[in-house]
Every structure is written in structure tokens, then in C-alpha cells.
N, C-alpha and C positions, 0 to 999 in steps of 0.2 A: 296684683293691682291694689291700689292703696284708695280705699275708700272712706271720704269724710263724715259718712254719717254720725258713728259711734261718737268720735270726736265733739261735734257741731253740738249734737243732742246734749253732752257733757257738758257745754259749754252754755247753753240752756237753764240746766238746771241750777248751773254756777248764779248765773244771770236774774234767776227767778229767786234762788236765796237769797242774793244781794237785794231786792226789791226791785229791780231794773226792768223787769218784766211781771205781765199780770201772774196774779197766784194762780195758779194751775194748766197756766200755757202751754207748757212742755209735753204734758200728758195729753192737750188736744193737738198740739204739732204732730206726736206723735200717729193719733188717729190721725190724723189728715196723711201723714207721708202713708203710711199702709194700706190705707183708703186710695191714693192716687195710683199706688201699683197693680192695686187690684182693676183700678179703673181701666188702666193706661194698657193691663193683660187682654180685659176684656173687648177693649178698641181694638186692638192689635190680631185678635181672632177673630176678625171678621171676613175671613175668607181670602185678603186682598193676596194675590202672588209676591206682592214684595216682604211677604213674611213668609218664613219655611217655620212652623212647629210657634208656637206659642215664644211668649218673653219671659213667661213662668221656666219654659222646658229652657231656655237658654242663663239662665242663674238671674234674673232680673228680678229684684225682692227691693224693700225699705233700705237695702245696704247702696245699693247702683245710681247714687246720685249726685252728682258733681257739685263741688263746693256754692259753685256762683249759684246753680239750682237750689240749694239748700235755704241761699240766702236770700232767693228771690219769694221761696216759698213760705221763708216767716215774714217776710215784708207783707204777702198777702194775708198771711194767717192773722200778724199782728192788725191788718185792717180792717179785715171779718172781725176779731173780736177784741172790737171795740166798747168803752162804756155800756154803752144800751144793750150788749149783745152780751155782754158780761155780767149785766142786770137779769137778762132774761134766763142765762144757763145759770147763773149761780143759784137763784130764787127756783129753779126750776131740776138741780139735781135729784130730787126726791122722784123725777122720773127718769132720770138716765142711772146707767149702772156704772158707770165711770166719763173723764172728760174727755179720753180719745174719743167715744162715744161721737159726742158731740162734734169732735173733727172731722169723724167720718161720714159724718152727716153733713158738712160744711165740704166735703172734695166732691162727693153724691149729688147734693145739688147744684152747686156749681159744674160743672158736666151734664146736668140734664138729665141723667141715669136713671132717676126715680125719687120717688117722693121718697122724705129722709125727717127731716124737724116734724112734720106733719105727722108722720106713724108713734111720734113718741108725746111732743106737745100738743097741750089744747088747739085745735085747730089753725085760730084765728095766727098765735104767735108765733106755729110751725111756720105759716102759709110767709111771717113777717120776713122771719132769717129764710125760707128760699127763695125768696122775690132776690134779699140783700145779697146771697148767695148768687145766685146766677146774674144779679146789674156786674159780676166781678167779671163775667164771661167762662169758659170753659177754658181748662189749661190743655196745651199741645207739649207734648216730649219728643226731642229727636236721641236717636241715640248715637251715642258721637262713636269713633275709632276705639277709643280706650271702652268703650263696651258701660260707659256712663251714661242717666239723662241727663239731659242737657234741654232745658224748658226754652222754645223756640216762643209760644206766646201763649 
């Protein structure tokens, strides 16, 4: 199976040298897709019969995601972090230990899953990005034939 991750993320980084994209986007793209599979694992084990074994137990990791997913996922990523939210993580790495960090905190909230900017920022600013986090709504994955996701909404 020929998966676009590897590729996509390369293309990223390409994008973020060139100045095309914010400095350190990549590394929170990255948190966000790893953050979504974990999410998308934990959705998926909730007992329902139309799952046999876990998406973990079936090879479904940050590599299983179909091109147009990929692209829909920095469409939102790039709109999560935005100026002001770029204000906020930049000024504010001195509390995170890296910028997937911060992605994964950005798929976390959005999902509803659990508090996330809140356990690491001062309150008030955590509480800001997951209000802005979840106005994005929660993301839905179907998994298509070829054993990709494929973001339904």
C-alpha cells in the first residue's frame, strides 16, 4: 500500500524553509496527526460490534492517511494556528517541551477528549485555544477499502 504521509510531511518541511508556512508548523502537524490516531484508536474501542480488535491491532498508526485527509488536515491545522495562536504558543514555549506538543493538544481538544492547553498554560489562555479548538468541531475518520482514513467531517 502506498502511503502519503512520509511524502506530505517532506513536503512541509520543504514549505516551511521556503517561508510558505509558519516556522514550526510541521512539528505541530505532526503532533496533531499522532494525536488524531490515538484519538480515532480510542473512539473506535468503544465496544461498538462494528469493530473486531482495535485500529491500533489492525496497523492503523500516523502512516494510514489518504492524501486528500492529509490535506484537509493542514487546512485545519493552518487555521488553528493562526497569528494570535502563534502569539500565544510561541511566547509560551517555555511551557511546552516541543511543538507537536502543542498539536496534540489542538486534536485533544478539539475531540472533546480532555482538557489539553489548560494542563500546560496559565489557565485563562489554555481555556482561550479550547474554546478556539473545539468552535472547529470534532473530526470523524471513515476508513475507506484500501485500509486509509479518509476524514468524512
Amino acid at each position: 500500500m502506498n502511503y502519503p504521509t512520509k511524502d506530505f510531511v517532506n513536503s512541509l518541511i520543504q514549505e516551511e524553509k521556503e517561508g510558505t508556512l509558519p516556522f514550526l508548523f510541521t512539528k505541530f502537524f505532526w503532533g496533531y496527526i499522532k494525536s488524531e490516531v490515538q484519538v480515532q484508536c480510542f473512539f473506535s474501542d468503544s465496544g461498538s460490534s462494528e469493530w473486531e480488535g482495535t485500529l491500533a491491532d489492525k496497523g492503523f498508526n500516523e502512516f494510514t492517511f489518504s492524501f486528500d485527509c492529509l490535506r484537509v488536515m493542514k487546512e485545519d491545522c493552518l487555521f488553528f494556528f493562526s497569528p494570535w495562536v502563534r502569539e500565544i504558543l510561541y511566547s509560551s514555549f517555555l511551557f511546552y517541551s516541543s511543538p507537536d506538543k502543542a498539536g496534540e493538544d489542538f486534536s485533544i481538544a478539539r475531540n472533546f477528549v480532555g482538557p489539553s492547553f489548560r494542563d500546560i498554560l496559565p489557565e485563562d489562555l489554555g481555556l482561550r485555544l479550547e474554546e478556539f479548538a473545539q468552535s472547529m468541531g470534532p473530526t470523524i475518520y471513515l476508513i475507506s477499502e484500501c485500509g486509509k482514513f479518509v476524514e468524512s467531517g
